[in-house]
C-alpha positions as a printed NumPy array, in Angstrom:
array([[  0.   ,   0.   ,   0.   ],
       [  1.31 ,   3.239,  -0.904],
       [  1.777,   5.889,   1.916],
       [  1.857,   9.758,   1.267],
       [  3.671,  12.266,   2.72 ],
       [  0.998,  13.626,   4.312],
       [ -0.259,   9.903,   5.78 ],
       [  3.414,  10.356,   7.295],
       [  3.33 ,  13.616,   8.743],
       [  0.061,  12.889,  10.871],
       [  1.676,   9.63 ,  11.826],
       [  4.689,  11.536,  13.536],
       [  2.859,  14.084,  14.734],
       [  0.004,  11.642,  16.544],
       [  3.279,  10.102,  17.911],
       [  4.592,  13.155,  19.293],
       [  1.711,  14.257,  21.069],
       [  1.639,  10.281,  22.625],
       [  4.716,  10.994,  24.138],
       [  4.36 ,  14.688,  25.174],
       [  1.156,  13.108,  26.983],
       [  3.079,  10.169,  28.858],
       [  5.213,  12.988,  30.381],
       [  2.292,  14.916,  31.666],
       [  0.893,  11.847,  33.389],
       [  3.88 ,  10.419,  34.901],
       [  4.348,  13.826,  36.383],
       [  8.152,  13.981,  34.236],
       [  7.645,  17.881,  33.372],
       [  7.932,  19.192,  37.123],
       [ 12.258,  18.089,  36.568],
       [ 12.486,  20.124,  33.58 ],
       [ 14.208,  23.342,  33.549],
       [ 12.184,  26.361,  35.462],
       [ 11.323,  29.416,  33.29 ],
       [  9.16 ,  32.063,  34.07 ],
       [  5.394,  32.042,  35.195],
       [  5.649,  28.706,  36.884],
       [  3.305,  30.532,  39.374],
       [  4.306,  29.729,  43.134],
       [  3.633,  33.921,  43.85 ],
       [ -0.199,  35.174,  44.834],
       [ -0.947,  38.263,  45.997],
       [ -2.643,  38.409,  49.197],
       [ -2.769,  42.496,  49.925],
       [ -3.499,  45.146,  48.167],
       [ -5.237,  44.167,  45.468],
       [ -4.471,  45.477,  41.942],
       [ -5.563,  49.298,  41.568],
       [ -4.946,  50.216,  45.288],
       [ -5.544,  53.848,  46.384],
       [ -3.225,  54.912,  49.11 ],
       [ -3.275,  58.525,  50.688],
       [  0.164,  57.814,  52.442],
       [  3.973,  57.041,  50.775],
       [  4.358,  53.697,  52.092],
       [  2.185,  50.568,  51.074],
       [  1.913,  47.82 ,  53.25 ],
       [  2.437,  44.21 ,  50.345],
       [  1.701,  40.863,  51.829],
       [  2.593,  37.865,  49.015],
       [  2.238,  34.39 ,  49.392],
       [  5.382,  32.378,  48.24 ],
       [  5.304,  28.129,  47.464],
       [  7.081,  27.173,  50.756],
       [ 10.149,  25.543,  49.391],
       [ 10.056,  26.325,  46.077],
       [ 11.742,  30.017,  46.024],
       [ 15.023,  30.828,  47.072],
       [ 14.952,  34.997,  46.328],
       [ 12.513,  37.611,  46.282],
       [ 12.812,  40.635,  44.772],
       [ 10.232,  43.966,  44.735],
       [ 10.817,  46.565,  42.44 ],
       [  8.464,  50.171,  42.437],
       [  8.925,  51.808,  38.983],
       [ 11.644,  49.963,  37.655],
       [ 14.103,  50.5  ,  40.971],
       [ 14.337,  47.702,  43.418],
       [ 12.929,  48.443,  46.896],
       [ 12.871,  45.382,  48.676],
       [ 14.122,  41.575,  48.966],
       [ 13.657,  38.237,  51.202],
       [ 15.155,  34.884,  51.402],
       [ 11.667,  33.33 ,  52.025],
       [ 11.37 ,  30.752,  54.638],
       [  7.759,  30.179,  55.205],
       [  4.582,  30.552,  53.322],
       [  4.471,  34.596,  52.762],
       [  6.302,  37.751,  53.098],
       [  5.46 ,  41.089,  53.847],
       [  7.456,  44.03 ,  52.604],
       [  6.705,  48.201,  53.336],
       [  7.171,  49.559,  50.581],
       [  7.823,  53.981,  49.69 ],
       [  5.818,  55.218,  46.775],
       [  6.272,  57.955,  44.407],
       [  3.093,  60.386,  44.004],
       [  1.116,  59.212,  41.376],
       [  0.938,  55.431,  39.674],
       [  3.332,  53.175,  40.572],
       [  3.862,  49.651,  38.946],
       [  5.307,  47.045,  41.747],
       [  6.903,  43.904,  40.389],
       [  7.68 ,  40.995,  42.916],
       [  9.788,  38.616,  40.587],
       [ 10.769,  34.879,  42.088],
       [ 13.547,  33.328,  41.975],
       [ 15.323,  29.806,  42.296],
       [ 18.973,  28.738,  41.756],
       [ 19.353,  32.892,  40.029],
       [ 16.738,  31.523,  37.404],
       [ 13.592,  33.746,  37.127],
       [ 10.675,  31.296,  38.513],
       [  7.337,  33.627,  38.67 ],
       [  6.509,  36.98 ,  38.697],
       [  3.545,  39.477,  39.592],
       [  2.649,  43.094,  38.672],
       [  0.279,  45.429,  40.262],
       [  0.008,  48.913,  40.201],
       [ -0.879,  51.469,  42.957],
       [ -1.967,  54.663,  42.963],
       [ -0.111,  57.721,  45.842],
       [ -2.874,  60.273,  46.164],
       [ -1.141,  63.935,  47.033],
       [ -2.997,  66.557,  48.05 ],
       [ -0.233,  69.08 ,  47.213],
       [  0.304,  67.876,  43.817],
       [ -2.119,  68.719,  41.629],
       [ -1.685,  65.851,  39.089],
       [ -2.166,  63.398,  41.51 ],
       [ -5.389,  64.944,  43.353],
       [ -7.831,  62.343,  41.686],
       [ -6.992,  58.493,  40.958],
       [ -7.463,  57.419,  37.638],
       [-10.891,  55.681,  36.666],
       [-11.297,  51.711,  37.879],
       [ -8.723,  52.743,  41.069],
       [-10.119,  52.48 ,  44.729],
       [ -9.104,  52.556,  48.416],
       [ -8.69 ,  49.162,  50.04 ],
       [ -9.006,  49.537,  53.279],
       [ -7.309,  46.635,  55.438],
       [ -8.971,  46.724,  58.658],
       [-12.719,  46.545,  57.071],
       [-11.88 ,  43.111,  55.006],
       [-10.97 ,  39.393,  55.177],
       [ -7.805,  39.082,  56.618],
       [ -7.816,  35.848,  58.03 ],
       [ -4.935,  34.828,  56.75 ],
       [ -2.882,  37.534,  58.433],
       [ -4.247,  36.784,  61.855],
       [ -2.088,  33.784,  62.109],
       [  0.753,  35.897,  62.498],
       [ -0.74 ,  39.283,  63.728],
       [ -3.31 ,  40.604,  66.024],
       [ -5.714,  42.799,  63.687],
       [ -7.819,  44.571,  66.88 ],
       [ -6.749,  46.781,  69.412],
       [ -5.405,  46.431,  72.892],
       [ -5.8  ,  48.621,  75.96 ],
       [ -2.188,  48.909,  75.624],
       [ -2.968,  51.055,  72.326],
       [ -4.86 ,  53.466,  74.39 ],
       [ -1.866,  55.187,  75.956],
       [  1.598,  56.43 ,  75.039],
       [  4.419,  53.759,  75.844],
       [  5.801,  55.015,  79.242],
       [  9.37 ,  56.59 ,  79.409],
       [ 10.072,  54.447,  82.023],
       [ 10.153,  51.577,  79.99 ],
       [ 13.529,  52.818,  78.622],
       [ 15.09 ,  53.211,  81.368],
       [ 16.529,  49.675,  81.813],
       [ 20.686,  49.639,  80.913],
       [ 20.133,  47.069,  78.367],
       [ 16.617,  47.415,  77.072],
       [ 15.438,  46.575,  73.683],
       [ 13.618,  49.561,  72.158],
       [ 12.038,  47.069,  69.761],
       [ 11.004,  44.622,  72.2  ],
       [  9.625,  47.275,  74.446],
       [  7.637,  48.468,  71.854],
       [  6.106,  45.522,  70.279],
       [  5.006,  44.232,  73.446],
       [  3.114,  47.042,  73.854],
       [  2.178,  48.195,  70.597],
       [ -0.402,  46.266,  68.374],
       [  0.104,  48.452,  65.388],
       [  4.153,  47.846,  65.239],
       [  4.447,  44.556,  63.589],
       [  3.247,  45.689,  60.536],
       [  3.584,  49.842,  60.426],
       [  7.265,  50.281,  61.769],
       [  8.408,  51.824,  59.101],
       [  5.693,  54.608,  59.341],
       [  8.354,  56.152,  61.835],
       [ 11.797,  55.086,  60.261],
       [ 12.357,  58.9  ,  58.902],
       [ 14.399,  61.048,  60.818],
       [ 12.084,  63.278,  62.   ],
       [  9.161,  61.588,  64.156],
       [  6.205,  63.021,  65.188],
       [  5.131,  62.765,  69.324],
       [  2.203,  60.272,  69.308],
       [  3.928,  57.694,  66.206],
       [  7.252,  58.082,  68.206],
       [  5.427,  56.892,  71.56 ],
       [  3.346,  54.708,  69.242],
       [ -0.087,  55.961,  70.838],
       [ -1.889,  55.428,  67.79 ],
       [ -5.533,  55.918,  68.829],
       [ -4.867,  59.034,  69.604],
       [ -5.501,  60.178,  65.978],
       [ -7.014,  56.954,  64.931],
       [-10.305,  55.863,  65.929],
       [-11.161,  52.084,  66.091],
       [-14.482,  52.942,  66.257],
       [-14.665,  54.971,  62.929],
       [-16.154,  53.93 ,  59.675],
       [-13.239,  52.98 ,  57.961],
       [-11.963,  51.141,  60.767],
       [ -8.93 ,  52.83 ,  62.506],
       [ -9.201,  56.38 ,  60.246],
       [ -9.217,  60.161,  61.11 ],
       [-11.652,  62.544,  61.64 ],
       [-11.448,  65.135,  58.587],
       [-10.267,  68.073,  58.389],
       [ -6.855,  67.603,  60.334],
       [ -7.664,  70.48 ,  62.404],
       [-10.169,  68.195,  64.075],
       [ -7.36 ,  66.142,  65.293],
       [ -4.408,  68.602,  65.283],
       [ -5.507,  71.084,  67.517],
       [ -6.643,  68.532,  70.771],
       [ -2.754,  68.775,  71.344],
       [ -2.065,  72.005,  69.52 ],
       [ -3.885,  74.595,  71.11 ],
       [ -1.374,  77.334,  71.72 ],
       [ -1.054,  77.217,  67.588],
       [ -4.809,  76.681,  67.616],
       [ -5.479,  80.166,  69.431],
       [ -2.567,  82.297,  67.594],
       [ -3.63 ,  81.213,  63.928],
       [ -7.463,  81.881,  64.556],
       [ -6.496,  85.649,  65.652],
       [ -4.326,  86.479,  63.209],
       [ -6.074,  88.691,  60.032],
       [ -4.226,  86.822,  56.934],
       [ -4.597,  82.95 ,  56.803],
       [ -2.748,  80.234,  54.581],
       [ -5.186,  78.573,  52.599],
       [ -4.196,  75.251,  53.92 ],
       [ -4.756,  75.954,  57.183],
       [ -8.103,  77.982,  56.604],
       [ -9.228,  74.479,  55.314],
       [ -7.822,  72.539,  58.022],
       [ -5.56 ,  69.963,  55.647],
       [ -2.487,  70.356,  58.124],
       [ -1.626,  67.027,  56.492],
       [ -0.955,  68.597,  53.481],
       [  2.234,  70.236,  54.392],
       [  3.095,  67.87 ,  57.49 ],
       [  3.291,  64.158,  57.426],
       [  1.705,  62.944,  60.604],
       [  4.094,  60.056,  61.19 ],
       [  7.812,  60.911,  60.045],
       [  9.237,  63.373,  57.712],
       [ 12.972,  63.757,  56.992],
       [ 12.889,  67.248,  56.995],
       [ 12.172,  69.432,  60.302],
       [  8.489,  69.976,  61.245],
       [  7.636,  66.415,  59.436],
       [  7.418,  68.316,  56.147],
       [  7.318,  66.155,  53.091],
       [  9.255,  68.033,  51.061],
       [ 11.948,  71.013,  52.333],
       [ 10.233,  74.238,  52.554],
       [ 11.406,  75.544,  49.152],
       [ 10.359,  72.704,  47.336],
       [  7.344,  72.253,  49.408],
       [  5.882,  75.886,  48.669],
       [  7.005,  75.635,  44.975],
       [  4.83 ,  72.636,  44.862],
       [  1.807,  74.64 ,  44.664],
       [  3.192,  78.409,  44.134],
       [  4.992,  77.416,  40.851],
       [  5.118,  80.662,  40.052],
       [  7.47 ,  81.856,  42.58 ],
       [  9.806,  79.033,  41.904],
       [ 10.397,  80.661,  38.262],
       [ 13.432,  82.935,  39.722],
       [ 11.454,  86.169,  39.146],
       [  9.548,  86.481,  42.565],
       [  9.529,  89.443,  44.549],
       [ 12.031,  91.707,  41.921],
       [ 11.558,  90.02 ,  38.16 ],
       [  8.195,  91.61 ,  37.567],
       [  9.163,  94.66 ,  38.483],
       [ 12.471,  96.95 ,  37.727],
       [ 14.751,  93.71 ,  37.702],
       [ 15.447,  91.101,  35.317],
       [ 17.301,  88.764,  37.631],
       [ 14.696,  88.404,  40.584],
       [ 15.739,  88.325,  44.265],
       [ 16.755,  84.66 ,  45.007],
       [ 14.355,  82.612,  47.281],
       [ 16.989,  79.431,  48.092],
       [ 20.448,  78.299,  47.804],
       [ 22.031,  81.453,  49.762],
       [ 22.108,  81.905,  53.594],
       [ 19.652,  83.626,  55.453],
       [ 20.372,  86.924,  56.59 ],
       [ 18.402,  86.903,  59.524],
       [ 18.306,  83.044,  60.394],
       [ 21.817,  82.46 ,  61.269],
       [ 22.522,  78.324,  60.682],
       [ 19.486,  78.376,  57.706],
       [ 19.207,  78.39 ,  54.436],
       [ 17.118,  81.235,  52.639],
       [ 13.56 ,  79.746,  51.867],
       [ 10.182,  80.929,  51.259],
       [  9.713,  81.385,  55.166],
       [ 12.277,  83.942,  55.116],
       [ 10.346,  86.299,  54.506],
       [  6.271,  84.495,  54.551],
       [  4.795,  82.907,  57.704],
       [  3.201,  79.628,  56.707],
       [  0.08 ,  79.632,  58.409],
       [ -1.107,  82.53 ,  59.68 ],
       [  0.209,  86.23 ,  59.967],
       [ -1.549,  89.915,  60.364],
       [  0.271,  91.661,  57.687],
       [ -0.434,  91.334,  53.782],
       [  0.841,  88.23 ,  51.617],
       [  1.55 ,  86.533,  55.088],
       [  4.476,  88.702,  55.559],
       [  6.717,  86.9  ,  58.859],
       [  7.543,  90.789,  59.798],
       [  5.785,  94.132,  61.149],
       [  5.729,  95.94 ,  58.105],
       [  3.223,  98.062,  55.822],
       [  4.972,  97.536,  52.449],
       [  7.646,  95.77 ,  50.331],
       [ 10.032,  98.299,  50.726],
       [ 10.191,  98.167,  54.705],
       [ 10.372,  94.329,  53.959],
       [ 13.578,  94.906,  52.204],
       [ 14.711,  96.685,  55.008],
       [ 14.843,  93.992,  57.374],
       [ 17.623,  92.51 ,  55.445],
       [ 18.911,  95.319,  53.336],
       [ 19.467,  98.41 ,  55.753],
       [ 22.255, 100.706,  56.327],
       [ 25.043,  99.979,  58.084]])
């Protein structure tokens, strides 16, 4: 009988797929050599298209137990984070950029790429414009209002009475103590927020790690602020409280009552938990003034009168910045001027005045 080439090309091929089939069943694949998307990575928190309000996002993944020997996270393209994993998940804190970010937790075993995941988050900013509103199909997730079982293996999710008062200075006080140990005995919110207050500057209730006393546990969310700020602010900032609410001129900011704006309410690394240093942080929304024309350009000079980057006259130890010459949240004389003066020229004076 006479066989085409055809008749011989289904042959082979039925023959192939035989075999690729025997390997499936007797399970031969799983000794091959890994390449990527083997999937032994799931993401357990946040989901895809997170809102956050703060710079650092809280990632839980769960990992294959046994089957990874690296872990690396990478936010836009720059790597943030790593673990050798040695149990079933890992959590990492990671700092966001204002705006999207894409986060991309990549497996690996033996250097060879295994899995990988990619999510994207989105920073909310209230000082940057761009990033006032979160693109469509984005939402909050809040953590405390949802299924987190599998968390509470590992981690108390509700309140003590311990969170309802500052960690006492006296616990310190021991020659040898362990600040760490002191605190997470104490502290329910620790274990998975430390790095909240791993900036420089820290402010008094995250440093004592009295949490609920900004955070409600009653609250819808669980565990968020009352809006605006001010609400919260001024319980412990009353002498600021009473000297901004007499003065005649107000910063918009604080006229609102967004002190969160300007200040982060855990830690900053710049003085007065400001997100940005006071230049760049006024410049954020006063563009404008940032152009190197303020106060002199639009006037009878081309050059401007320089608003950083030179010492201040009258702050000895500081650089010259916007409060130089402006108080930032409340003052009695026009454009928030930081002096006792009528005009621009007796401004100048304060600085620029005979010798």
């Amino acid at each position: 009988m006479r066989v085409s080439r055809a008749d011989i090309m289904r042959l082979a091929f039925s023959r192939l797929m035989t075999a690729v089939s025997g390997l499936f069943v007797l399970g031969l694949f799983i000794v091959m050599p890994a390449s990527a998307e083997q999937g032994v990575l799931s993401l357990r928190y946040p989901p895809d298209r997170t809102v956050i309000e703060y710079d650092i996002l809280d990632v839980s993944i769960g990992v294959d137990k046994g089957a990874v020997d690296l872990i690396k996270v990478n936010v836009n393209g720059r790597e943030r984070a790593s673990a050798v994993p040695d149990r079933d998940h890992e959590c990492f804190s990671l700092p966001l950029d204002p705006g999207m970010n894409e986060i991309t937790v990549s497996a690996f075993r033996n250097r060879k790429p295994l899995d990988r995941i990619i999510f994207s988050a989105f920073r909310r900013s209230e000082i940057e414009s761009a990033y006032h509103k979160a693109p469509d199909g984005f939402m909050k997730k809040y953590f405390h209002m949802g299924d987190t079982a599998e968390c509470s293996a590992c981690h108390i999710l509700e309140s003590r009475e311990s969170d309802e008062m500052p960690i006492s200075p006296a616990s310190f006080t021991a020659r040898n103590f362990s600040k760490e140990a002191v605190i997470s005995s104490t502290s329910t919110c620790y274990s998975c927020h430390k790095e909240i207050t791993s900036r420089q500057y820290v402010h008094g209730p995250a440093a004592v790690w009295s949490c609920l006393s900004c955070h409600e546990k009653g609250s819808e969310p669980r565990y968020s602020v009352k809006k605006p700020d001010r609400e919260i602010c001024f319980k412990c900032h009353v002498e600021q409280r009473d000297d901004w609410s007499s003065k005649k001129v107000v910063h918009g900011p604080v006229n609102l009552g967004k002190c969160t704006i300007c200040h982060s309410p855990h830690s900053a690394n710049n003085p007065f938990n400001l997100f940005k240093p006071t230049w760049n942080l006024c410049t954020t929304c006063h563009a404008e003034k940032g152009s190197g024309q303020h106060v002199l350009g639009d006037s009878f000079s081309t050059g401007g009168h320089p608003t950083h980057g030179r010492p201040d006259p009258l702050r000895k130890g500081k650089e010259l910045s916007c409060a130089s010459c402006h108080e930032p949240h409340a003052s009695n004389f026009l454009h928030l001027w930081a002096f006792d003066v009528q005009n621009l020229f007796e401004l100048c004076k304060k600085c620029h005045y005979d010798k």
